[in-house]
C-alpha positions as CSV (number, residue, x, y, z in Angstrom):
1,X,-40.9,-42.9,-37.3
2,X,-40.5,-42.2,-33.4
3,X,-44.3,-40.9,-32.9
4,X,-47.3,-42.3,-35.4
5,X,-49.1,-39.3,-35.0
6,X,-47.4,-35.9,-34.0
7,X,-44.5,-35.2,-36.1
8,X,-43.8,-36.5,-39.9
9,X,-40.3,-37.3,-39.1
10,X,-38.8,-37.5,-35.3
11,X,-34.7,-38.4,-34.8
12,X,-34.3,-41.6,-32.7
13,X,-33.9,-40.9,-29.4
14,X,-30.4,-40.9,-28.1
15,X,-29.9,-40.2,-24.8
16,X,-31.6,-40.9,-21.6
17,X,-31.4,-43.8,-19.3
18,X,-30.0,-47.1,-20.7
19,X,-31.9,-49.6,-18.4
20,X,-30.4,-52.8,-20.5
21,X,-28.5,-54.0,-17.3
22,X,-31.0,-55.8,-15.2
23,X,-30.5,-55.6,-11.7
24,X,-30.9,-59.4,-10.2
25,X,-32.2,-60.1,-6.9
26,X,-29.9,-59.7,-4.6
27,X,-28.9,-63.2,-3.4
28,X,-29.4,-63.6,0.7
29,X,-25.9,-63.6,2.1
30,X,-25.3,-67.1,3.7
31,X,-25.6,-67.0,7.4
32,X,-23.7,-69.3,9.7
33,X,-25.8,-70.8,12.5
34,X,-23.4,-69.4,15.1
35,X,-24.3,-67.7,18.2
36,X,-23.1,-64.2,17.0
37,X,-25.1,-64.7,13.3
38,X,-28.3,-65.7,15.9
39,X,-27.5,-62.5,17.8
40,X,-27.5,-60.3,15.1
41,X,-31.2,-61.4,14.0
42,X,-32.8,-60.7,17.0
43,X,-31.4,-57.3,17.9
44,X,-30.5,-54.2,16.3
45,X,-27.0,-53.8,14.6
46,X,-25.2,-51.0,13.0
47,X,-23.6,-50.1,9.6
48,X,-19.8,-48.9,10.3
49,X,-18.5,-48.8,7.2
50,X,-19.4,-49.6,3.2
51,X,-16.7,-50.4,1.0
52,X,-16.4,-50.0,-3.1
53,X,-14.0,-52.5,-4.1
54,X,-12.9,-51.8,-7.8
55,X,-13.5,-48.4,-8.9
56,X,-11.5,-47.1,-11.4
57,X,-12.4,-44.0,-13.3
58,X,-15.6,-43.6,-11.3
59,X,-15.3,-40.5,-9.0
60,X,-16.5,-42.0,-5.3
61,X,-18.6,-38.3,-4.3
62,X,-21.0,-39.8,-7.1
63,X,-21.8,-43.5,-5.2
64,X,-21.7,-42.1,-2.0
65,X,-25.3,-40.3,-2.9
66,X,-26.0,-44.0,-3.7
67,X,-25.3,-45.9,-0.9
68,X,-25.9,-43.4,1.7
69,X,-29.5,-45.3,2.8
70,X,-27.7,-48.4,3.8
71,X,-26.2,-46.8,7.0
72,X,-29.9,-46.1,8.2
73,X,-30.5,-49.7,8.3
74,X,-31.3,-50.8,11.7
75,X,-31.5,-54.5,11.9
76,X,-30.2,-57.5,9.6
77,X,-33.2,-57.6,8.0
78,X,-33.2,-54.1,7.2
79,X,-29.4,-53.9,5.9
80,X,-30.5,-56.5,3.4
81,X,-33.1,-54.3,1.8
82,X,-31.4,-51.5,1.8
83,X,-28.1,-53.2,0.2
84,X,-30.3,-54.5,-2.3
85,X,-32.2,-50.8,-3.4
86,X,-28.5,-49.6,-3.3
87,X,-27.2,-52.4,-5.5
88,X,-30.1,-51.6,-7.6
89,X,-29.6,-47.8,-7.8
90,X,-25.8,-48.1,-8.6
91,X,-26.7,-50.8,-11.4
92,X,-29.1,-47.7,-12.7
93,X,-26.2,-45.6,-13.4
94,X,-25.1,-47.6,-16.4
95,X,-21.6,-47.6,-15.4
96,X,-21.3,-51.0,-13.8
97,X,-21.7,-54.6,-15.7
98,X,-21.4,-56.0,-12.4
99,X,-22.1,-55.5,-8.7
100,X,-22.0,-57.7,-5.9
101,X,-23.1,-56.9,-2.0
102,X,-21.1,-58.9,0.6
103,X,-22.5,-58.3,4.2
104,X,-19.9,-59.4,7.1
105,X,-19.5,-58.2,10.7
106,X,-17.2,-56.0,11.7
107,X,-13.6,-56.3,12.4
108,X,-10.7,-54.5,13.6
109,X,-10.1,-52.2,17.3
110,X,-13.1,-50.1,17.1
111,X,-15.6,-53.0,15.8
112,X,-18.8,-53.2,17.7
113,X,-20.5,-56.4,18.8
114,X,-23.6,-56.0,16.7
115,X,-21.5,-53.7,13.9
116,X,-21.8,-54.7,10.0
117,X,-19.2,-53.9,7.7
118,X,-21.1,-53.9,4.2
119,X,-19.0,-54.2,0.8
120,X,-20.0,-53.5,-2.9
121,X,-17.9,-55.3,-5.4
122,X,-17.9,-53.9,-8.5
123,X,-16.6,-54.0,-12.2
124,X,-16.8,-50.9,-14.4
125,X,-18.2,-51.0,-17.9
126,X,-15.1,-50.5,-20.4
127,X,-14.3,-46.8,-21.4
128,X,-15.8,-47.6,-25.0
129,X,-18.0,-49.5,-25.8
130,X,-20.0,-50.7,-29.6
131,X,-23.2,-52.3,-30.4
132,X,-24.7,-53.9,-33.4
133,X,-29.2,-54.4,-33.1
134,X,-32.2,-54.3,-35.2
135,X,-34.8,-52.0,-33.6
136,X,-38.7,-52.1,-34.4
137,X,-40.6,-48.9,-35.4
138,X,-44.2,-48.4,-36.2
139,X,-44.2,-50.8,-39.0
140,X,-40.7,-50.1,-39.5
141,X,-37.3,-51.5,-39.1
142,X,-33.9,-50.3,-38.6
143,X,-30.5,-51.2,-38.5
144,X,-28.6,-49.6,-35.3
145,X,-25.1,-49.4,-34.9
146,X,-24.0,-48.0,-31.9
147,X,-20.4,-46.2,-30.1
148,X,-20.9,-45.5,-26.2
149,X,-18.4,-43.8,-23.9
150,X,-19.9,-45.0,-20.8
151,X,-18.8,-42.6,-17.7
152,X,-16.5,-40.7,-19.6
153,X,-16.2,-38.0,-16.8
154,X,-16.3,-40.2,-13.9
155,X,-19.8,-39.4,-12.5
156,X,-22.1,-41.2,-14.4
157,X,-22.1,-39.0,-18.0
158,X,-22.4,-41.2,-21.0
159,X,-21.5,-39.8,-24.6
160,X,-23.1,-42.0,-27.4
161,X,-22.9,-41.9,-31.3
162,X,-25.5,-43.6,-32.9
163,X,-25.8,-44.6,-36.7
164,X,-29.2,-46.1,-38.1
165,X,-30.2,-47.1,-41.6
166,X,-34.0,-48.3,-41.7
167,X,-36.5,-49.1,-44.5
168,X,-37.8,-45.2,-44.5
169,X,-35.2,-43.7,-42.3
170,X,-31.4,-43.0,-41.6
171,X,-30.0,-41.0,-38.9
172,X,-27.0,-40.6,-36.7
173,X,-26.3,-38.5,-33.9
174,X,-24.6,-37.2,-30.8
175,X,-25.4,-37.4,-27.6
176,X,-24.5,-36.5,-24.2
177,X,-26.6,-37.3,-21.2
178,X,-25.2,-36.3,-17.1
179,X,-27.6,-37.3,-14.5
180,X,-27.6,-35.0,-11.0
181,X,-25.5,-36.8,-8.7
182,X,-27.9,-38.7,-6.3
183,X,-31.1,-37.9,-8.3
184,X,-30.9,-39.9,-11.3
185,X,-34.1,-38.9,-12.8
186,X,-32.9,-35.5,-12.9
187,X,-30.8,-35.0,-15.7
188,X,-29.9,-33.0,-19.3
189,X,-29.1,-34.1,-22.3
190,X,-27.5,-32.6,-25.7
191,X,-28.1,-33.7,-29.2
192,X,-26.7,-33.2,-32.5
193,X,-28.4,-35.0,-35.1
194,X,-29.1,-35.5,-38.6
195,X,-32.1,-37.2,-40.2
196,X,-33.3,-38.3,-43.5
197,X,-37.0,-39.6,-44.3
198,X,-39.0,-40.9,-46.6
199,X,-42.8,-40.6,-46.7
200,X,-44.5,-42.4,-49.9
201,X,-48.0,-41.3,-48.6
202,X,-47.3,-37.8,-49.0
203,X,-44.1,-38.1,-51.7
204,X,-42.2,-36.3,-49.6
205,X,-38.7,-36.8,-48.7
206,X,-37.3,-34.5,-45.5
207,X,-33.8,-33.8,-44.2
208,X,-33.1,-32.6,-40.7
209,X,-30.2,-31.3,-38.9
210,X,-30.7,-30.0,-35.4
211,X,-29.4,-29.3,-32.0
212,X,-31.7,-30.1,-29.1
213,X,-31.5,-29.2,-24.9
214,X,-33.6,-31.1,-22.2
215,X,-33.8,-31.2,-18.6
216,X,-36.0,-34.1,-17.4
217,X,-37.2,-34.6,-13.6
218,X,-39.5,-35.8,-11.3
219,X,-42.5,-33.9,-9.4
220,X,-44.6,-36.1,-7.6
221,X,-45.4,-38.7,-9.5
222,X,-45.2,-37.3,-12.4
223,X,-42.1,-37.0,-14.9
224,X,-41.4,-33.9,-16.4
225,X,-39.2,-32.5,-19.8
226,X,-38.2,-29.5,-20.8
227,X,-36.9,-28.8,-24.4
228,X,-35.2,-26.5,-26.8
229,X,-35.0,-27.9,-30.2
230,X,-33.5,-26.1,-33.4
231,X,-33.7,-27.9,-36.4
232,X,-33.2,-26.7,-40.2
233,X,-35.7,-28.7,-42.6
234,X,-35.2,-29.2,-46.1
235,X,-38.4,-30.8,-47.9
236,X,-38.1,-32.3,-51.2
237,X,-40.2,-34.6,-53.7
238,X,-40.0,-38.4,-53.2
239,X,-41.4,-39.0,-56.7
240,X,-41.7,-37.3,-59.8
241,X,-45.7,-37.8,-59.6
242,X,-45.4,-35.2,-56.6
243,X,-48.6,-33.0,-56.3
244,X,-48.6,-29.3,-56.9
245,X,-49.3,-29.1,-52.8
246,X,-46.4,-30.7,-52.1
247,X,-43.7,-29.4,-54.3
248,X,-45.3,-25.9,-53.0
249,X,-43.9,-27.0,-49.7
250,X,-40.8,-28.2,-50.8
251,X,-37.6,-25.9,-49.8
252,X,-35.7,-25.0,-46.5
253,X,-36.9,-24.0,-43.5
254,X,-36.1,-23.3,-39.8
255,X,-37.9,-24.3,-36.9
256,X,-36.8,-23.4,-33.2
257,X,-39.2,-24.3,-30.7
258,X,-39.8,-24.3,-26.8
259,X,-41.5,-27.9,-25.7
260,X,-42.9,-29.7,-22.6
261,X,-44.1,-33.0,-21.6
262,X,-45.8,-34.4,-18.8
263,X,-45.8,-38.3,-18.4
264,X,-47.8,-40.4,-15.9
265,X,-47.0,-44.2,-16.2
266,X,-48.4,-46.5,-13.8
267,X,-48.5,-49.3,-16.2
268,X,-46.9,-52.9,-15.4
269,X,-46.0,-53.0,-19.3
270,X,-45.3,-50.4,-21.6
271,X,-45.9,-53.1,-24.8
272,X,-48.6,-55.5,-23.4
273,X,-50.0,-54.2,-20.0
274,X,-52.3,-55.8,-17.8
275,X,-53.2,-53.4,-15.6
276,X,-52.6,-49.0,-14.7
277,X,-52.8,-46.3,-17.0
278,X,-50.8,-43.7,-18.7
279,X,-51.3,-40.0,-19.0
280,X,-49.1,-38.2,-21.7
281,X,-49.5,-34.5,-22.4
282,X,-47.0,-32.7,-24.5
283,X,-46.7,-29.4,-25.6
284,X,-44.7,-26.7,-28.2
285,X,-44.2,-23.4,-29.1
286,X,-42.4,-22.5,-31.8
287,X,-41.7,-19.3,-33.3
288,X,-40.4,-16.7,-30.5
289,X,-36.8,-18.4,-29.8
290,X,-36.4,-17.7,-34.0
291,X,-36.5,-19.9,-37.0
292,X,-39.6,-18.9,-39.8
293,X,-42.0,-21.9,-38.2
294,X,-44.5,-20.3,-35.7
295,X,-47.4,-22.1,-34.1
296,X,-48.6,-23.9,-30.7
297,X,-48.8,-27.9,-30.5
298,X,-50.9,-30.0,-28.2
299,X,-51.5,-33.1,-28.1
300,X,-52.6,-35.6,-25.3
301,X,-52.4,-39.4,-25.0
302,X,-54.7,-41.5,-22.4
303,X,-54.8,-45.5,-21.6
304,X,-56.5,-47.4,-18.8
305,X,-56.1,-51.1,-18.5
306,X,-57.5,-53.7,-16.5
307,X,-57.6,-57.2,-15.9
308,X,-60.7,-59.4,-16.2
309,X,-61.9,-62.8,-15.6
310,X,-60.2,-65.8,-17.7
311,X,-56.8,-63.6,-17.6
312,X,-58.1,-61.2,-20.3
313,X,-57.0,-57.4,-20.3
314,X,-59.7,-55.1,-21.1
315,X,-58.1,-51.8,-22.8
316,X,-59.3,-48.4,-23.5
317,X,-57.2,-45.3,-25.1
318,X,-57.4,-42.1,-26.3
319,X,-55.1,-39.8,-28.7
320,X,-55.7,-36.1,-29.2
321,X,-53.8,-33.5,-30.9
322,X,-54.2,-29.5,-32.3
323,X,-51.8,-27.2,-34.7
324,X,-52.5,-23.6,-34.4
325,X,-50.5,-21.4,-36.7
326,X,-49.1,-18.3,-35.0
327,X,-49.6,-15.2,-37.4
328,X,-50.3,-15.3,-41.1
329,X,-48.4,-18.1,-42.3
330,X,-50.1,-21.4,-42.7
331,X,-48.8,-24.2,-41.1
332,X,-46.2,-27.0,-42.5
333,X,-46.5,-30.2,-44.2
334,X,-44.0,-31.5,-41.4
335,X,-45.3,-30.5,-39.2
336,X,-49.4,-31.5,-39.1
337,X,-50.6,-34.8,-37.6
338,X,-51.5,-38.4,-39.6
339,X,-53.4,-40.7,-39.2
340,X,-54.3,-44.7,-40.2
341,X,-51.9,-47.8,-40.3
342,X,-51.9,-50.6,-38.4
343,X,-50.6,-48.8,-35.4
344,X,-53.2,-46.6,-35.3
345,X,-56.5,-46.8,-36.9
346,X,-56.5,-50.2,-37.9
347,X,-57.8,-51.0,-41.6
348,X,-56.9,-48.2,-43.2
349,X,-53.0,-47.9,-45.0
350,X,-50.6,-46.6,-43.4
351,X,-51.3,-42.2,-42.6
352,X,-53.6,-42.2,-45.8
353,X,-56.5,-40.9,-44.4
354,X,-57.4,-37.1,-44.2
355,X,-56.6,-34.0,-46.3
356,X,-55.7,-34.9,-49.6
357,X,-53.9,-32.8,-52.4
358,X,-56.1,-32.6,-55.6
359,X,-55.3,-34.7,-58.8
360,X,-54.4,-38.0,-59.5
361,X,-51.5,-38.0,-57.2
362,X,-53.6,-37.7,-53.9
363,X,-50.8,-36.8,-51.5
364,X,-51.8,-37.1,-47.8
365,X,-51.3,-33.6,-46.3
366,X,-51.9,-34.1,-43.0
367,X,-54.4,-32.0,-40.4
368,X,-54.5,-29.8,-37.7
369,X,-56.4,-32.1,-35.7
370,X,-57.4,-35.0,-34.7
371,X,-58.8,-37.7,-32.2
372,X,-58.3,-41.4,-32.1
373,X,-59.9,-43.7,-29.9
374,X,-59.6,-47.7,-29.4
375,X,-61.0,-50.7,-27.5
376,X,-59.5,-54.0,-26.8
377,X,-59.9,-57.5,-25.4
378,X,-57.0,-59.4,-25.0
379,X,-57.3,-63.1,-24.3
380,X,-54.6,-65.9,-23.9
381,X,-54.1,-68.2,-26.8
382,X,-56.9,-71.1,-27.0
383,X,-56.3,-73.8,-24.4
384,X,-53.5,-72.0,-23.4
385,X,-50.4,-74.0,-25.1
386,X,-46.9,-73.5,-24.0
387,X,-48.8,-71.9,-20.5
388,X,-45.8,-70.0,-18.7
389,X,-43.6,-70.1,-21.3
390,X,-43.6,-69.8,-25.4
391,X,-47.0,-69.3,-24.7
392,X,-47.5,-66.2,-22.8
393,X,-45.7,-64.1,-25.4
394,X,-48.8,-64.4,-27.1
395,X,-52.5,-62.8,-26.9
396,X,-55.4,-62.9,-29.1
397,X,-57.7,-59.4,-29.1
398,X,-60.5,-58.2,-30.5
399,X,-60.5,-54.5,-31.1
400,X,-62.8,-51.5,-31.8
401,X,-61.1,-48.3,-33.7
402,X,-62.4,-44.7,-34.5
403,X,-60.7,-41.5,-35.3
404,X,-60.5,-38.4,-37.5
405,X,-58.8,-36.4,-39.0
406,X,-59.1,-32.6,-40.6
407,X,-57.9,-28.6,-40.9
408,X,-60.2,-26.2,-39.2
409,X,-60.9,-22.9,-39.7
410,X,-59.8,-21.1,-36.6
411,X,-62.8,-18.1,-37.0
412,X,-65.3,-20.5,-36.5
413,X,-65.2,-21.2,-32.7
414,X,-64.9,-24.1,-30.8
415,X,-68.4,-25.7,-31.5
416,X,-67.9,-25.4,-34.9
417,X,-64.3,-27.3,-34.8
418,X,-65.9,-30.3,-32.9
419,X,-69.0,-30.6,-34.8
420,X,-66.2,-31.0,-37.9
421,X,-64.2,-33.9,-35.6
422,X,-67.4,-35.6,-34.9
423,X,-68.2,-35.3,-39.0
424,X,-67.2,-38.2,-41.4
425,X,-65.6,-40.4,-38.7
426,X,-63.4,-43.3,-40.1
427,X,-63.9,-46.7,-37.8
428,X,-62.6,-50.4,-38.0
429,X,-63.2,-53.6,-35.7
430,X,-61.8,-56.7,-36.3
431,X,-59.7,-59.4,-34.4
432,X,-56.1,-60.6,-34.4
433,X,-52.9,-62.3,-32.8
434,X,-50.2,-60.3,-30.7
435,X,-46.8,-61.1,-29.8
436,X,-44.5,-59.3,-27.5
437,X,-41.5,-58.6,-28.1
438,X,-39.7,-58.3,-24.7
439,X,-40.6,-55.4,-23.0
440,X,-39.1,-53.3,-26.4
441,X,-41.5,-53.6,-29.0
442,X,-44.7,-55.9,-30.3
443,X,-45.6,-57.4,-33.7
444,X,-50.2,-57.6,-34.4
445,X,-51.4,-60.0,-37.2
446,X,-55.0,-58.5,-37.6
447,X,-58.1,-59.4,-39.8
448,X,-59.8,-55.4,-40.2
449,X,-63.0,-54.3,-41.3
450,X,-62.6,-51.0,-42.2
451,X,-66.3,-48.8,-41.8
452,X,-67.1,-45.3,-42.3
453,X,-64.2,-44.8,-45.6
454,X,-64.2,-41.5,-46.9
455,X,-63.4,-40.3,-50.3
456,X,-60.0,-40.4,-51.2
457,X,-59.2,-42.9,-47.9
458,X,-56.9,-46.1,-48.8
459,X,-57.8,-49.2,-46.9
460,X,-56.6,-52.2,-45.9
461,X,-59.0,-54.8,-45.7
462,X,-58.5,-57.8,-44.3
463,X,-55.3,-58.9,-43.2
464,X,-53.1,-56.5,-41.8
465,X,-49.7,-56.6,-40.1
466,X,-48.0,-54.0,-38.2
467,X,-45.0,-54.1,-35.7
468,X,-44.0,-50.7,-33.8
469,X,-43.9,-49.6,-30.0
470,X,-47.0,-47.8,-29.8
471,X,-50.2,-49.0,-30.6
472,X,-54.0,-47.6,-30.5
């Protein structure tokens, strides 16, 4: 699944920013010792003209947005930076595999003596394009096979199909994502989806097809996304074992909802980071665009990390999340928060902590809040072996985890709902080995000690693994 704790089933994301081409360093053009090169680094030149060489398809109103810094540039120096960020923005557009800067002075009748001519050589991605890749959940893996039209319209639109078969999950989808021409951060994106689930811990097995909207952009140093989702739900029984609760649930259903998130990510790493924090609040109201699912969702993520002595990480973070059901109807199955795994609340099986069905099946309903909080060392290997290489992929930590999870009764008042939250909490500590995958995902081998187990809670004690792209 997408999110450990907010939804039970979320599609993969397909659209967005592909980042996959890295945008090199820009090597220093070679400079002649003559005395016009000499010249030209110790006074101020001009930018006369910037040339594409090898556009195809790719309309040239979109890269003029781009490039339009580089003619600001005031001195050698300054031209190289600048060709560099614009190498680097047009790299970001995900239309180019390569481009190339060639800085020369200029030539022809009207060339000045300190004039620059500055050329971008580049070569556009094929109209179509496939992939084949495994990609890591939260303790989860997937098979992704991929179609991408890459600037099918000529200004930097990208229409993808993507087909994924995982251990719990299968999905495909279509997507299209157009960026604003010269603001790349600003952009929409459509999706048509379809996704099938499975979820042993609460025998449940959910289908859904949807359509979704979103406008992403920047304000101030925040990033911001605005949603429309409309999805129709079918639950059903995984298992014939199935709990009356569950089987209750069990039907179709419609759920159109409004949604917002907030996002601030000063992080060097999103997997393993050493230092900065991240602020995620997010946000949705379903129930007055349609569909028979009505409530409000909140729920807020917070980490802070920061380096130590010895090149250790100190890490703190903080999940919190709250359903409230709009009108008489109670709240859906698929809709609650879990909790537990080794993505999470270490220890303690994977979401099986919490409201429980009665019986001998013990399904894990979910709640309608919750609060997680962890603590973490991280510490290079011992002696440090393979130091700046093999090596660094690496980190042991030693880690402190509490939570809980519950259904409140919404007459009671606030006081009464976090007197309930700070009842029966569920904690673990224990110590482990991490290894980073890239900058995509990260695998933990853990030795847990679960403490405070409730009734009905399954554990996990001792070792543990987990492997996803979010962790507590």
């Amino acid at each position: 699944m997408g999110t450990v704790h907010a939804r039970s089933l979320d599609p993969l994301p397909m659209h967005g920013p592909e980042l996959g081409v890295h945008a090199d360093d820009i090597d220093a053009p070679e400079i002649d010792h003559e005395p016009k090169q000499e010249v030209l680094e110790n006074k101020d030149v001009v930018v006369q003209r910037v040339h594409i060489d090898g556009l195809g398809r790719t309309k040239e109103d979109l890269l003029t947005y781009e490039i339009a810094e580089v003619f600001r540039a005031k001195n050698l120096i300054d031209v190289m930076r600048r060709s560099h960020e614009a190498r680097q923005k047009l790299l970001r557009l995900g239309i180019f595999r390569k481009v190339e800067v060639v800085i020369d002075t200029s030539r022809g009748e009207d060339a000045l003596p300190n004039g620059l001519d500055v050329t971008f050589e580049v070569t556009e991605l094929r109209r179509m394009t496939g992939s084949y890749n495994t990609m890591v959940g939260n303790n989860e893996g997937s098979m992704v096979l991929g179609l991408k039209l890459p600037n099918v319209f000529g200004r930097a639109e990208k229409l993808t199909f993507q087909f994924s078969y995982g251990t719990k999950e299968t999905s495909y989808g279509l997507s299209l994502f157009k960026p604003q021409p010269g603001h790349f951060e600003r952009n929409i994106s459509v999706n048509v989806y379809k996704v099938t689930g499975q979820f042993p811990w609460s025998s449940l097995r959910e289908t859904d097809r949807g359509v979704s909207a979103e406008v992403s952009f920047p304000v101030w140093k925040t990033s911001q996304t605005l949603k429309w989702e409309g999805v129709w739900r079918e639950l059903g029984c995984l298992a014939r074992t199935a709990s009356f609760a569950v089987r209750e649930e069990s039907g179709h259903s419609l759920k159109s909802s409004l949604s917002h998130a907030m996002v601030i990510d000063t992080r060097n790493s999103s997997i393993l980071p050493r230092r900065g924090g991240l602020l995620k609040i997010h946000q949705e109201l379903a129930g007055y665009t349609g569909g028979d699912a009505s409530f409000l969702k909140e729920d807020f993520e917070i980490q802070l990390n920061k380096t130590l002595f010895w090149d250790s990480v100190l890490s703190t973070s903080l999940w919190g999340g709250l359903l409230l059901p709009i009108g008489e109807k109670p709240t859906s199955i698929a809709d609650r928060f879990y909790l537990g795994g080794p993505t999470s609340i270490r220890g303690f099986s994977m979401y099986s902590m919490g409201p429980q069905s009665e019986g001998m099946a013990g399904d894990y309903l979910g709640g309608e809040a919750y609060w997680a909080g962890g603590l973490h060392l991280y510490t290079p290997l011992p002696f440090r072996p393979g130091r700046g290489g093999f090596g660094d992929l690496f980190r042991t930590h030693f880690f402190l985890n509490a939570g809980n999870l519950c259904n409140l009764n919404y007459g009671e008042g606030p006081h009464a709902h976090l007197k309930k939250l700070a009842e029966c909490i569920r904690w673990s500590y224990g110590l482990g080995i991490v290894l980073r995958l890239g900058n995509i995902a990260r695998l933990e081998l853990n030795y847990c000690i679960p403490m405070g187990v409730q009734s009905g809670d399954r554990i996990c004690d001792g070792v543990q693994f987990g492997a996803g792209i979010r962790f507590l």
